[in-house]
C-alpha positions in Angstrom: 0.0 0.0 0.0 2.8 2.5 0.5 4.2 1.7 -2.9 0.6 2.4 -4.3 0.4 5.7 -2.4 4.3 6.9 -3.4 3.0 5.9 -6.8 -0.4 7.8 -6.8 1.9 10.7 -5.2 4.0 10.3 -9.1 2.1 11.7 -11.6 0.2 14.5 -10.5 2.9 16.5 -9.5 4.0 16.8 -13.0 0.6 18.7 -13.3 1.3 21.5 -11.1 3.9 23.2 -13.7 2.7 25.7 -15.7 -0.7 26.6 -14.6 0.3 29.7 -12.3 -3.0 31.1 -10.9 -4.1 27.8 -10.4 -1.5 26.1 -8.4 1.2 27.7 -5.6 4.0 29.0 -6.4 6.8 25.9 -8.8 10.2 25.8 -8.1 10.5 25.2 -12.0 9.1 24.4 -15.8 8.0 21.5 -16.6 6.7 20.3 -20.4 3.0 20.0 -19.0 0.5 21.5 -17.4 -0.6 20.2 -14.1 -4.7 20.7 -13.8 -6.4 20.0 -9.9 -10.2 20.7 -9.5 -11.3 24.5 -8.8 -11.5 23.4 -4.2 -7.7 22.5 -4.6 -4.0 23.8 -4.5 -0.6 22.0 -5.8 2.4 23.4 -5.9 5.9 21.7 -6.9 9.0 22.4 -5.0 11.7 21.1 -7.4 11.3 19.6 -10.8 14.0 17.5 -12.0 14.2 16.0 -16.0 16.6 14.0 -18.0 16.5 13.6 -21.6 18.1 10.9 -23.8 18.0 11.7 -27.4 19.6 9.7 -30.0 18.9 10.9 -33.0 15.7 9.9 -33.7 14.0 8.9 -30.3 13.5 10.9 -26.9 12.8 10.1 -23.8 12.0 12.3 -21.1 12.3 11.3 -17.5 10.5 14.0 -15.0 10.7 13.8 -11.1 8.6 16.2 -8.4 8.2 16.9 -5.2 4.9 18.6 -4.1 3.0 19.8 -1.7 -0.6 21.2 -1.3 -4.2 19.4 -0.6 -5.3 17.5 -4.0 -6.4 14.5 -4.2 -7.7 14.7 -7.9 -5.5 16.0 -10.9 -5.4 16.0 -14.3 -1.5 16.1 -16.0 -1.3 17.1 -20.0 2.0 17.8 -21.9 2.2 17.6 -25.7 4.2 15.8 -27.3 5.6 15.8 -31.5 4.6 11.9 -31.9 3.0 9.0 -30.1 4.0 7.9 -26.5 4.9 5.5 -24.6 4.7 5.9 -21.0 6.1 3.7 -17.9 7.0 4.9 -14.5 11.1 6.0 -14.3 13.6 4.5 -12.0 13.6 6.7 -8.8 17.3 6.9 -7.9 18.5 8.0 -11.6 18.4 11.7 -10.4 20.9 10.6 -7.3 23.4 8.7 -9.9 23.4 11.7 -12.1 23.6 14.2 -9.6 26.9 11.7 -8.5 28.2 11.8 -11.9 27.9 15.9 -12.3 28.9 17.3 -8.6 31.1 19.8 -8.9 35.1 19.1 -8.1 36.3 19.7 -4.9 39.8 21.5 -4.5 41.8 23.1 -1.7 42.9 26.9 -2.0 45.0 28.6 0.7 45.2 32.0 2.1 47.8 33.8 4.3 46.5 36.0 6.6 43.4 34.6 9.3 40.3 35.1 8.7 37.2 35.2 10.8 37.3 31.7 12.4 41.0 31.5 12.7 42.9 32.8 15.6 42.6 35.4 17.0 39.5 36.0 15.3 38.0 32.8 16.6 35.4 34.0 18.8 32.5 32.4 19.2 29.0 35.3 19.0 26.3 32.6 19.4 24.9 29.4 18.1 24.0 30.4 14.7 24.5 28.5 12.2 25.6 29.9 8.4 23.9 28.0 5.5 26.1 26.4 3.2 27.1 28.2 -0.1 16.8 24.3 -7.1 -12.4 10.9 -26.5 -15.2 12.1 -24.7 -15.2 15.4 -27.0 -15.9 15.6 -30.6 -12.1 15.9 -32.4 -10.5 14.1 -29.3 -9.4 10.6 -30.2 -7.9 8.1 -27.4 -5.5 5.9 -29.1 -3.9 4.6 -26.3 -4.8 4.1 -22.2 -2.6 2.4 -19.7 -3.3 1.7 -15.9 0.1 2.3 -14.0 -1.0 2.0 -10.4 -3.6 4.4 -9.4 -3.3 6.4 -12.6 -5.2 6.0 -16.0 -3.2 7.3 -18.7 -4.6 8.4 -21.9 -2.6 9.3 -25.2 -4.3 11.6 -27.0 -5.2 13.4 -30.3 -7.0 16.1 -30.8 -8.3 18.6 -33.8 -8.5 21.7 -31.6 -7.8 22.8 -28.1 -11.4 23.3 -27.1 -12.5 19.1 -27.7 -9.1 18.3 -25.4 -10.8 21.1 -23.1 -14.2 19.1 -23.4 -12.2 15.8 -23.0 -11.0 16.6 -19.4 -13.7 18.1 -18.4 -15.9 15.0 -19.2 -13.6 13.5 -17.2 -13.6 15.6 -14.2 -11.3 17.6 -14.7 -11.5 21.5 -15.8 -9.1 23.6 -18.4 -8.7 27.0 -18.0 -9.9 28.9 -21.0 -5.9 30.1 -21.0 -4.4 27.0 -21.2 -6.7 26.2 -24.1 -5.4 28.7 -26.1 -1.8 28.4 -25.5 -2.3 24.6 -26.6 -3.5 26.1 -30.2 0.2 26.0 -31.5 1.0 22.2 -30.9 -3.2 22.1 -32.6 -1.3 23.4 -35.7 1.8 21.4 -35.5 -0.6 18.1 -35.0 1.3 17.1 -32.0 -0.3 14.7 -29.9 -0.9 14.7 -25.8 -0.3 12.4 -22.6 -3.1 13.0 -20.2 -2.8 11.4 -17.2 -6.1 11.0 -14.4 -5.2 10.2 -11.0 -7.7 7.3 -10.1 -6.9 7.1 -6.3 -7.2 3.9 -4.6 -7.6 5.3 -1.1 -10.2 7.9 0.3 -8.9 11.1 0.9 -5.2 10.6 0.0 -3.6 13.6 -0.7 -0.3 14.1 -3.2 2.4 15.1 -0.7 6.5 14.9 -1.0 9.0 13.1 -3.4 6.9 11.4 -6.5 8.4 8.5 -8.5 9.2 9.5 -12.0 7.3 9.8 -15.0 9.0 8.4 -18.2 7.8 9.6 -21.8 9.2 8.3 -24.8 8.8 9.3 -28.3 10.1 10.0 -31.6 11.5 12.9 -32.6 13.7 14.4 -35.4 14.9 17.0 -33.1 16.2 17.2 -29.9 12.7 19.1 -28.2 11.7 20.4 -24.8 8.3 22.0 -24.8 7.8 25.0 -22.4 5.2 27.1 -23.8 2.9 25.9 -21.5 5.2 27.7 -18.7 4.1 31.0 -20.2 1.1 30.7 -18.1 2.9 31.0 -14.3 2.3 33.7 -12.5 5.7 33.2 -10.9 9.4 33.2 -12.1 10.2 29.8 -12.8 13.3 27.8 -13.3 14.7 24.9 -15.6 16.8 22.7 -14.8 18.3 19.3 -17.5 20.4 17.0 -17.8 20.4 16.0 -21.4 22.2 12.6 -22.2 23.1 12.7 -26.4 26.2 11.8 -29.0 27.1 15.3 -28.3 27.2 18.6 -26.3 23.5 19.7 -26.6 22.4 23.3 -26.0 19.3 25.0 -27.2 19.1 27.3 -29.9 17.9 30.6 -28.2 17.1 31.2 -24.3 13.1 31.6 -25.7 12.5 34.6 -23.5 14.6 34.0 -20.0 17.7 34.7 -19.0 21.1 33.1 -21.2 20.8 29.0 -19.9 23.6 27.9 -18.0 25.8 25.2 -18.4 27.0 23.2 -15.3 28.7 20.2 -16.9 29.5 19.1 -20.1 31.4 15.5 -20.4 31.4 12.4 -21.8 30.7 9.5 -19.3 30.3 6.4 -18.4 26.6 5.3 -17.6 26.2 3.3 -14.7 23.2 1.6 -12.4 20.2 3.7 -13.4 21.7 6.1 -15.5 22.0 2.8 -18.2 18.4 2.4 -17.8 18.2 5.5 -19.7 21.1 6.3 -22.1 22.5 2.0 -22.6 25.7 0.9 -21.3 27.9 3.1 -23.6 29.6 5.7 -23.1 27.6 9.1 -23.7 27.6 13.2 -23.7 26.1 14.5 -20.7 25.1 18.0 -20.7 23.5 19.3 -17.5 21.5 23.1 -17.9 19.9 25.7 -15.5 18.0 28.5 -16.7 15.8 30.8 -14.7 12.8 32.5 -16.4 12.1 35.5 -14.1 9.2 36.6 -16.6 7.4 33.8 -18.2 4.8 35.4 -19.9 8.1 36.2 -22.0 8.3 32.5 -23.0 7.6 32.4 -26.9 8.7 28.4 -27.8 9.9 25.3 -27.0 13.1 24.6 -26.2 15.1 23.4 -29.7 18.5 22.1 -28.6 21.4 21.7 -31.2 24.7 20.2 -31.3 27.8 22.2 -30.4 31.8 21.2 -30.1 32.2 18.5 -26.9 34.2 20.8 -24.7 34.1 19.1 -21.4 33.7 21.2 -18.6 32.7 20.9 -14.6 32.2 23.1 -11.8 34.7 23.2 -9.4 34.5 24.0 -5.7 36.7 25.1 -3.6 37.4 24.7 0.3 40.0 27.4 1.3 42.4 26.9 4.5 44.4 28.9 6.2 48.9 28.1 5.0 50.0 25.7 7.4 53.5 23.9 8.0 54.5 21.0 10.2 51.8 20.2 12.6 49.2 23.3 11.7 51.2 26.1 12.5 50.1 29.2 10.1 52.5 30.5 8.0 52.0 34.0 8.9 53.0 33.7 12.4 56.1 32.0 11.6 56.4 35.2 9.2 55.5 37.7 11.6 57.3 36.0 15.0 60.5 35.5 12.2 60.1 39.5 11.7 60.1 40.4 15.0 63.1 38.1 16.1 65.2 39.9 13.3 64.1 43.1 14.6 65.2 42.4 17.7 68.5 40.5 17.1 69.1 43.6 14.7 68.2 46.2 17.8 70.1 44.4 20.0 73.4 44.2 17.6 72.9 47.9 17.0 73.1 48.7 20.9 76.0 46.0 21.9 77.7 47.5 19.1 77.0 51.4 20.2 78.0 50.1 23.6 81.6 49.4 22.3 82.4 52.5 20.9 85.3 54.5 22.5 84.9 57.5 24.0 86.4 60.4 21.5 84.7 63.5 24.1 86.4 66.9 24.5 90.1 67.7 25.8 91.1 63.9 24.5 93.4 63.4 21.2 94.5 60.6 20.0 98.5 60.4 19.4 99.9 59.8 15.9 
Protein backbone atom coordinates (compact mmCIF):
# COMPACT_ATOMS: atom_id res chain seq x y z
CA UNK A 1 0.00 0.00 0.00
CA UNK A 2 2.80 2.51 0.46
CA UNK A 3 4.21 1.65 -2.85
CA UNK A 4 0.58 2.38 -4.26
CA UNK A 5 0.40 5.68 -2.44
CA UNK A 6 4.32 6.89 -3.45
CA UNK A 7 2.98 5.89 -6.77
CA UNK A 8 -0.35 7.81 -6.77
CA UNK A 9 1.90 10.67 -5.17
CA UNK A 10 4.00 10.35 -9.12
CA UNK A 11 2.06 11.69 -11.60
CA UNK A 12 0.20 14.54 -10.46
CA UNK A 13 2.92 16.48 -9.51
CA UNK A 14 4.03 16.85 -13.00
CA UNK A 15 0.58 18.68 -13.31
CA UNK A 16 1.26 21.54 -11.07
CA UNK A 17 3.89 23.19 -13.71
CA UNK A 18 2.74 25.68 -15.74
CA UNK A 19 -0.70 26.57 -14.59
CA UNK A 20 0.33 29.70 -12.30
CA UNK A 21 -3.03 31.11 -10.94
CA UNK A 22 -4.14 27.83 -10.40
CA UNK A 23 -1.47 26.06 -8.42
CA UNK A 24 1.18 27.69 -5.64
CA UNK A 25 4.02 28.97 -6.40
CA UNK A 26 6.82 25.93 -8.76
CA UNK A 27 10.25 25.84 -8.13
CA UNK A 28 10.54 25.20 -11.95
CA UNK A 29 9.08 24.39 -15.83
CA UNK A 30 8.04 21.50 -16.55
CA UNK A 31 6.72 20.28 -20.35
CA UNK A 32 3.03 19.97 -19.00
CA UNK A 33 0.53 21.55 -17.43
CA UNK A 34 -0.60 20.25 -14.08
CA UNK A 35 -4.70 20.68 -13.83
CA UNK A 36 -6.42 20.03 -9.94
CA UNK A 37 -10.20 20.70 -9.49
CA UNK A 38 -11.28 24.45 -8.81
CA UNK A 39 -11.45 23.40 -4.16
CA UNK A 40 -7.71 22.52 -4.55
CA UNK A 41 -3.96 23.79 -4.49
CA UNK A 42 -0.55 22.02 -5.77
CA UNK A 43 2.38 23.38 -5.86
CA UNK A 44 5.89 21.72 -6.91
CA UNK A 45 9.05 22.40 -5.01
CA UNK A 46 11.67 21.11 -7.43
CA UNK A 47 11.30 19.64 -10.82
CA UNK A 48 14.03 17.47 -12.00
CA UNK A 49 14.16 15.99 -16.03
CA UNK A 50 16.63 13.96 -18.03
CA UNK A 51 16.52 13.63 -21.58
CA UNK A 52 18.08 10.93 -23.85
CA UNK A 53 18.01 11.72 -27.38
CA UNK A 54 19.63 9.68 -30.00
CA UNK A 55 18.91 10.86 -33.00
CA UNK A 56 15.67 9.86 -33.71
CA UNK A 57 13.98 8.87 -30.33
CA UNK A 58 13.45 10.88 -26.92
CA UNK A 59 12.85 10.08 -23.81
CA UNK A 60 11.98 12.33 -21.14
CA UNK A 61 12.26 11.30 -17.49
CA UNK A 62 10.50 14.03 -14.96
CA UNK A 63 10.72 13.77 -11.13
CA UNK A 64 8.60 16.20 -8.45
CA UNK A 65 8.23 16.92 -5.15
CA UNK A 66 4.93 18.58 -4.13
CA UNK A 67 2.96 19.75 -1.72
CA UNK A 68 -0.65 21.19 -1.29
CA UNK A 69 -4.22 19.36 -0.56
CA UNK A 70 -5.33 17.51 -3.96
CA UNK A 71 -6.42 14.47 -4.15
CA UNK A 72 -7.74 14.73 -7.93
CA UNK A 73 -5.49 15.95 -10.93
CA UNK A 74 -5.39 16.02 -14.26
CA UNK A 75 -1.54 16.07 -15.99
CA UNK A 76 -1.32 17.11 -20.03
CA UNK A 77 1.96 17.85 -21.94
CA UNK A 78 2.19 17.63 -25.67
CA UNK A 79 4.23 15.76 -27.27
CA UNK A 80 5.59 15.81 -31.48
CA UNK A 81 4.61 11.90 -31.88
CA UNK A 82 3.01 9.04 -30.10
CA UNK A 83 4.03 7.86 -26.52
CA UNK A 84 4.92 5.50 -24.58
CA UNK A 85 4.67 5.87 -21.03
CA UNK A 86 6.08 3.73 -17.94
CA UNK A 87 7.03 4.85 -14.55
CA UNK A 88 11.12 5.97 -14.33
CA UNK A 89 13.65 4.50 -11.97
CA UNK A 90 13.58 6.68 -8.76
CA UNK A 91 17.25 6.92 -7.89
CA UNK A 92 18.51 7.97 -11.64
CA UNK A 93 18.43 11.73 -10.38
CA UNK A 94 20.86 10.55 -7.34
CA UNK A 95 23.42 8.74 -9.94
CA UNK A 96 23.43 11.72 -12.11
CA UNK A 97 23.57 14.25 -9.57
CA UNK A 98 26.90 11.74 -8.52
CA UNK A 99 28.21 11.77 -11.94
CA UNK A 100 27.89 15.88 -12.26
CA UNK A 101 28.92 17.27 -8.61
CA UNK A 102 31.09 19.78 -8.93
CA UNK A 103 35.05 19.14 -8.15
CA UNK A 104 36.27 19.66 -4.92
CA UNK A 105 39.77 21.46 -4.46
CA UNK A 106 41.81 23.13 -1.66
CA UNK A 107 42.95 26.91 -1.97
CA UNK A 108 44.97 28.58 0.72
CA UNK A 109 45.17 31.96 2.08
CA UNK A 110 47.84 33.76 4.26
CA UNK A 111 46.51 36.03 6.60
CA UNK A 112 43.41 34.64 9.32
CA UNK A 113 40.29 35.10 8.65
CA UNK A 114 37.20 35.20 10.77
CA UNK A 115 37.33 31.73 12.37
CA UNK A 116 40.99 31.48 12.67
CA UNK A 117 42.90 32.84 15.56
CA UNK A 118 42.59 35.39 16.98
CA UNK A 119 39.46 36.02 15.28
CA UNK A 120 38.05 32.81 16.60
CA UNK A 121 35.38 34.01 18.76
CA UNK A 122 32.51 32.42 19.22
CA UNK A 123 28.95 35.33 19.04
CA UNK A 124 26.28 32.57 19.40
CA UNK A 125 24.86 29.41 18.08
CA UNK A 126 23.95 30.41 14.73
CA UNK A 127 24.50 28.49 12.18
CA UNK A 128 25.61 29.92 8.44
CA UNK A 129 23.89 28.00 5.49
CA UNK A 130 26.14 26.38 3.22
CA UNK A 131 27.12 28.18 -0.09
CA UNK A 132 16.84 24.26 -7.12
CA UNK A 133 -12.38 10.90 -26.49
CA UNK A 134 -15.17 12.14 -24.68
CA UNK A 135 -15.23 15.41 -26.95
CA UNK A 136 -15.90 15.57 -30.56
CA UNK A 137 -12.10 15.93 -32.37
CA UNK A 138 -10.49 14.13 -29.33
CA UNK A 139 -9.38 10.62 -30.23
CA UNK A 140 -7.91 8.10 -27.36
CA UNK A 141 -5.45 5.90 -29.08
CA UNK A 142 -3.91 4.57 -26.27
CA UNK A 143 -4.84 4.10 -22.19
CA UNK A 144 -2.65 2.43 -19.72
CA UNK A 145 -3.34 1.72 -15.92
CA UNK A 146 0.13 2.30 -13.98
CA UNK A 147 -0.97 2.03 -10.37
CA UNK A 148 -3.59 4.36 -9.43
CA UNK A 149 -3.32 6.38 -12.61
CA UNK A 150 -5.16 5.95 -16.01
CA UNK A 151 -3.22 7.32 -18.68
CA UNK A 152 -4.61 8.41 -21.87
CA UNK A 153 -2.57 9.33 -25.17
CA UNK A 154 -4.31 11.56 -27.03
CA UNK A 155 -5.21 13.41 -30.35
CA UNK A 156 -7.03 16.08 -30.80
CA UNK A 157 -8.29 18.59 -33.85
CA UNK A 158 -8.51 21.69 -31.63
CA UNK A 159 -7.79 22.81 -28.13
CA UNK A 160 -11.44 23.34 -27.08
CA UNK A 161 -12.54 19.09 -27.68
CA UNK A 162 -9.14 18.33 -25.41
CA UNK A 163 -10.84 21.10 -23.06
CA UNK A 164 -14.23 19.07 -23.43
CA UNK A 165 -12.19 15.75 -22.96
CA UNK A 166 -10.98 16.59 -19.38
CA UNK A 167 -13.72 18.13 -18.43
CA UNK A 168 -15.85 14.97 -19.22
CA UNK A 169 -13.58 13.45 -17.15
CA UNK A 170 -13.58 15.58 -14.20
CA UNK A 171 -11.26 17.56 -14.71
CA UNK A 172 -11.46 21.54 -15.77
CA UNK A 173 -9.07 23.64 -18.40
CA UNK A 174 -8.67 27.00 -18.01
CA UNK A 175 -9.91 28.86 -20.98
CA UNK A 176 -5.85 30.11 -21.03
CA UNK A 177 -4.36 27.00 -21.23
CA UNK A 178 -6.69 26.22 -24.06
CA UNK A 179 -5.40 28.71 -26.12
CA UNK A 180 -1.77 28.36 -25.53
CA UNK A 181 -2.32 24.60 -26.59
CA UNK A 182 -3.52 26.13 -30.22
CA UNK A 183 0.23 26.00 -31.52
CA UNK A 184 1.02 22.17 -30.89
CA UNK A 185 -3.16 22.05 -32.61
CA UNK A 186 -1.29 23.37 -35.71
CA UNK A 187 1.82 21.41 -35.50
CA UNK A 188 -0.57 18.08 -35.00
CA UNK A 189 1.30 17.06 -31.96
CA UNK A 190 -0.31 14.72 -29.87
CA UNK A 191 -0.94 14.69 -25.84
CA UNK A 192 -0.27 12.39 -22.62
CA UNK A 193 -3.15 12.95 -20.15
CA UNK A 194 -2.84 11.36 -17.18
CA UNK A 195 -6.10 11.01 -14.42
CA UNK A 196 -5.21 10.16 -11.00
CA UNK A 197 -7.71 7.27 -10.05
CA UNK A 198 -6.93 7.13 -6.29
CA UNK A 199 -7.17 3.93 -4.61
CA UNK A 200 -7.56 5.34 -1.08
CA UNK A 201 -10.16 7.89 0.29
CA UNK A 202 -8.95 11.12 0.89
CA UNK A 203 -5.24 10.60 0.02
CA UNK A 204 -3.55 13.63 -0.71
CA UNK A 205 -0.27 14.09 -3.24
CA UNK A 206 2.43 15.13 -0.72
CA UNK A 207 6.47 14.87 -1.03
CA UNK A 208 9.04 13.09 -3.41
CA UNK A 209 6.86 11.45 -6.54
CA UNK A 210 8.39 8.48 -8.50
CA UNK A 211 9.19 9.53 -12.04
CA UNK A 212 7.27 9.79 -15.03
CA UNK A 213 8.96 8.37 -18.18
CA UNK A 214 7.76 9.64 -21.79
CA UNK A 215 9.20 8.35 -24.76
CA UNK A 216 8.75 9.34 -28.32
CA UNK A 217 10.12 10.04 -31.65
CA UNK A 218 11.54 12.88 -32.61
CA UNK A 219 13.67 14.39 -35.36
CA UNK A 220 14.93 17.02 -33.08
CA UNK A 221 16.17 17.20 -29.94
CA UNK A 222 12.74 19.15 -28.20
CA UNK A 223 11.72 20.35 -24.85
CA UNK A 224 8.29 22.00 -24.81
CA UNK A 225 7.76 24.99 -22.44
CA UNK A 226 5.22 27.15 -23.80
CA UNK A 227 2.89 25.85 -21.49
CA UNK A 228 5.23 27.66 -18.69
CA UNK A 229 4.07 31.00 -20.17
CA UNK A 230 1.06 30.72 -18.10
CA UNK A 231 2.90 30.99 -14.33
CA UNK A 232 2.33 33.65 -12.48
CA UNK A 233 5.75 33.24 -10.90
CA UNK A 234 9.42 33.16 -12.06
CA UNK A 235 10.22 29.80 -12.85
CA UNK A 236 13.35 27.82 -13.27
CA UNK A 237 14.73 24.85 -15.58
CA UNK A 238 16.83 22.69 -14.79
CA UNK A 239 18.28 19.32 -17.49
CA UNK A 240 20.35 16.96 -17.83
CA UNK A 241 20.44 15.98 -21.40
CA UNK A 242 22.21 12.58 -22.18
CA UNK A 243 23.09 12.74 -26.38
CA UNK A 244 26.17 11.79 -28.99
CA UNK A 245 27.08 15.30 -28.30
CA UNK A 246 27.25 18.56 -26.34
CA UNK A 247 23.46 19.68 -26.56
CA UNK A 248 22.44 23.31 -25.97
CA UNK A 249 19.32 25.03 -27.17
CA UNK A 250 19.12 27.34 -29.90
CA UNK A 251 17.93 30.56 -28.20
CA UNK A 252 17.07 31.25 -24.30
CA UNK A 253 13.15 31.62 -25.66
CA UNK A 254 12.54 34.63 -23.52
CA UNK A 255 14.58 33.96 -20.02
CA UNK A 256 17.70 34.68 -19.00
CA UNK A 257 21.10 33.15 -21.15
CA UNK A 258 20.84 29.04 -19.88
CA UNK A 259 23.64 27.88 -17.99
CA UNK A 260 25.80 25.18 -18.45
CA UNK A 261 26.98 23.18 -15.31
CA UNK A 262 28.71 20.22 -16.94
CA UNK A 263 29.53 19.14 -20.11
CA UNK A 264 31.45 15.54 -20.42
CA UNK A 265 31.39 12.36 -21.81
CA UNK A 266 30.66 9.49 -19.29
CA UNK A 267 30.26 6.39 -18.43
CA UNK A 268 26.61 5.27 -17.56
CA UNK A 269 26.16 3.33 -14.70
CA UNK A 270 23.18 1.63 -12.42
CA UNK A 271 20.24 3.65 -13.37
CA UNK A 272 21.72 6.07 -15.47
CA UNK A 273 21.97 2.79 -18.21
CA UNK A 274 18.45 2.37 -17.79
CA UNK A 275 18.18 5.54 -19.67
CA UNK A 276 21.09 6.26 -22.13
CA UNK A 277 22.55 2.00 -22.59
CA UNK A 278 25.69 0.90 -21.27
CA UNK A 279 27.87 3.09 -23.56
CA UNK A 280 29.64 5.74 -23.09
CA UNK A 281 27.62 9.11 -23.71
CA UNK A 282 27.57 13.16 -23.72
CA UNK A 283 26.06 14.47 -20.71
CA UNK A 284 25.10 18.01 -20.69
CA UNK A 285 23.53 19.26 -17.46
CA UNK A 286 21.49 23.05 -17.92
CA UNK A 287 19.92 25.74 -15.49
CA UNK A 288 18.01 28.54 -16.71
CA UNK A 289 15.80 30.84 -14.74
CA UNK A 290 12.85 32.47 -16.38
CA UNK A 291 12.05 35.54 -14.14
CA UNK A 292 9.18 36.55 -16.55
CA UNK A 293 7.38 33.82 -18.18
CA UNK A 294 4.79 35.44 -19.90
CA UNK A 295 8.08 36.20 -22.01
CA UNK A 296 8.29 32.52 -22.98
CA UNK A 297 7.60 32.36 -26.87
CA UNK A 298 8.71 28.41 -27.79
CA UNK A 299 9.92 25.34 -27.04
CA UNK A 300 13.13 24.60 -26.19
CA UNK A 301 15.10 23.43 -29.69
CA UNK A 302 18.49 22.12 -28.62
CA UNK A 303 21.37 21.67 -31.22
CA UNK A 304 24.70 20.22 -31.31
CA UNK A 305 27.85 22.23 -30.36
CA UNK A 306 31.81 21.18 -30.06
CA UNK A 307 32.20 18.49 -26.94
CA UNK A 308 34.19 20.81 -24.70
CA UNK A 309 34.15 19.08 -21.39
CA UNK A 310 33.67 21.23 -18.60
CA UNK A 311 32.71 20.88 -14.65
CA UNK A 312 32.19 23.05 -11.79
CA UNK A 313 34.71 23.22 -9.36
CA UNK A 314 34.48 23.98 -5.65
CA UNK A 315 36.73 25.07 -3.57
CA UNK A 316 37.44 24.74 0.31
CA UNK A 317 40.03 27.38 1.26
CA UNK A 318 42.36 26.95 4.47
CA UNK A 319 44.41 28.86 6.17
CA UNK A 320 48.89 28.08 5.00
CA UNK A 321 50.02 25.73 7.44
CA UNK A 322 53.49 23.88 8.02
CA UNK A 323 54.46 21.04 10.15
CA UNK A 324 51.82 20.21 12.56
CA UNK A 325 49.25 23.28 11.65
CA UNK A 326 51.21 26.06 12.49
CA UNK A 327 50.12 29.17 10.15
CA UNK A 328 52.51 30.45 7.96
CA UNK A 329 52.02 33.97 8.94
CA UNK A 330 53.04 33.70 12.42
CA UNK A 331 56.09 32.03 11.56
CA UNK A 332 56.37 35.19 9.22
CA UNK A 333 55.50 37.72 11.59
CA UNK A 334 57.27 35.95 15.01
CA UNK A 335 60.48 35.51 12.25
CA UNK A 336 60.08 39.54 11.65
CA UNK A 337 60.05 40.38 15.02
CA UNK A 338 63.14 38.06 16.06
CA UNK A 339 65.17 39.85 13.35
CA UNK A 340 64.06 43.14 14.65
CA UNK A 341 65.18 42.37 17.70
CA UNK A 342 68.51 40.50 17.09
CA UNK A 343 69.08 43.63 14.71
CA UNK A 344 68.21 46.22 17.81
CA UNK A 345 70.12 44.37 20.03
CA UNK A 346 73.42 44.16 17.55
CA UNK A 347 72.95 47.86 17.05
CA UNK A 348 73.13 48.72 20.89
CA UNK A 349 76.05 46.00 21.88
CA UNK A 350 77.67 47.46 19.11
CA UNK A 351 76.99 51.44 20.18
CA UNK A 352 77.99 50.15 23.55
CA UNK A 353 81.59 49.39 22.25
CA UNK A 354 82.38 52.52 20.90
CA UNK A 355 85.27 54.50 22.50
CA UNK A 356 84.88 57.51 24.03
CA UNK A 357 86.44 60.36 21.51
CA UNK A 358 84.67 63.46 24.11
CA UNK A 359 86.43 66.92 24.53
CA UNK A 360 90.14 67.72 25.83
CA UNK A 361 91.07 63.86 24.49
CA UNK A 362 93.39 63.44 21.24
CA UNK A 363 94.47 60.57 19.98
CA UNK A 364 98.48 60.39 19.43
CA UNK A 365 99.88 59.82 15.93
Amino acid sequence: MRGTHRILTTIVALLALQLGSLVAPAYACGCGAMIPTKDQRIGVDREESAVRWDGHTETVVMRFNVHGNADHAAWIMPVPSRADVTLGDPALFDSLARLTEPEQRERHYFWPREGDWPFDVDYGDGVGAPPPGAGTGVGVVGRERLGPFDVARLTATDPKALGDWLRANGFELPERLTGALQPYVDQKWEYVAVRLAPQQKDAVLQGELTPLRIGFASPELVYPMRLSRLAKTSQSLGLYILAEHRMEPRSPIGGDAPEVTFAGRIEPEGPVIGLAGEQPVQLTVLEQEFPHPERIDDDHRLRAVADTPYRRVEYTDRLLTVGDGIPVWMLTVGGGLLLTALATLLAVRVTRRRPDTGPGVRSVT
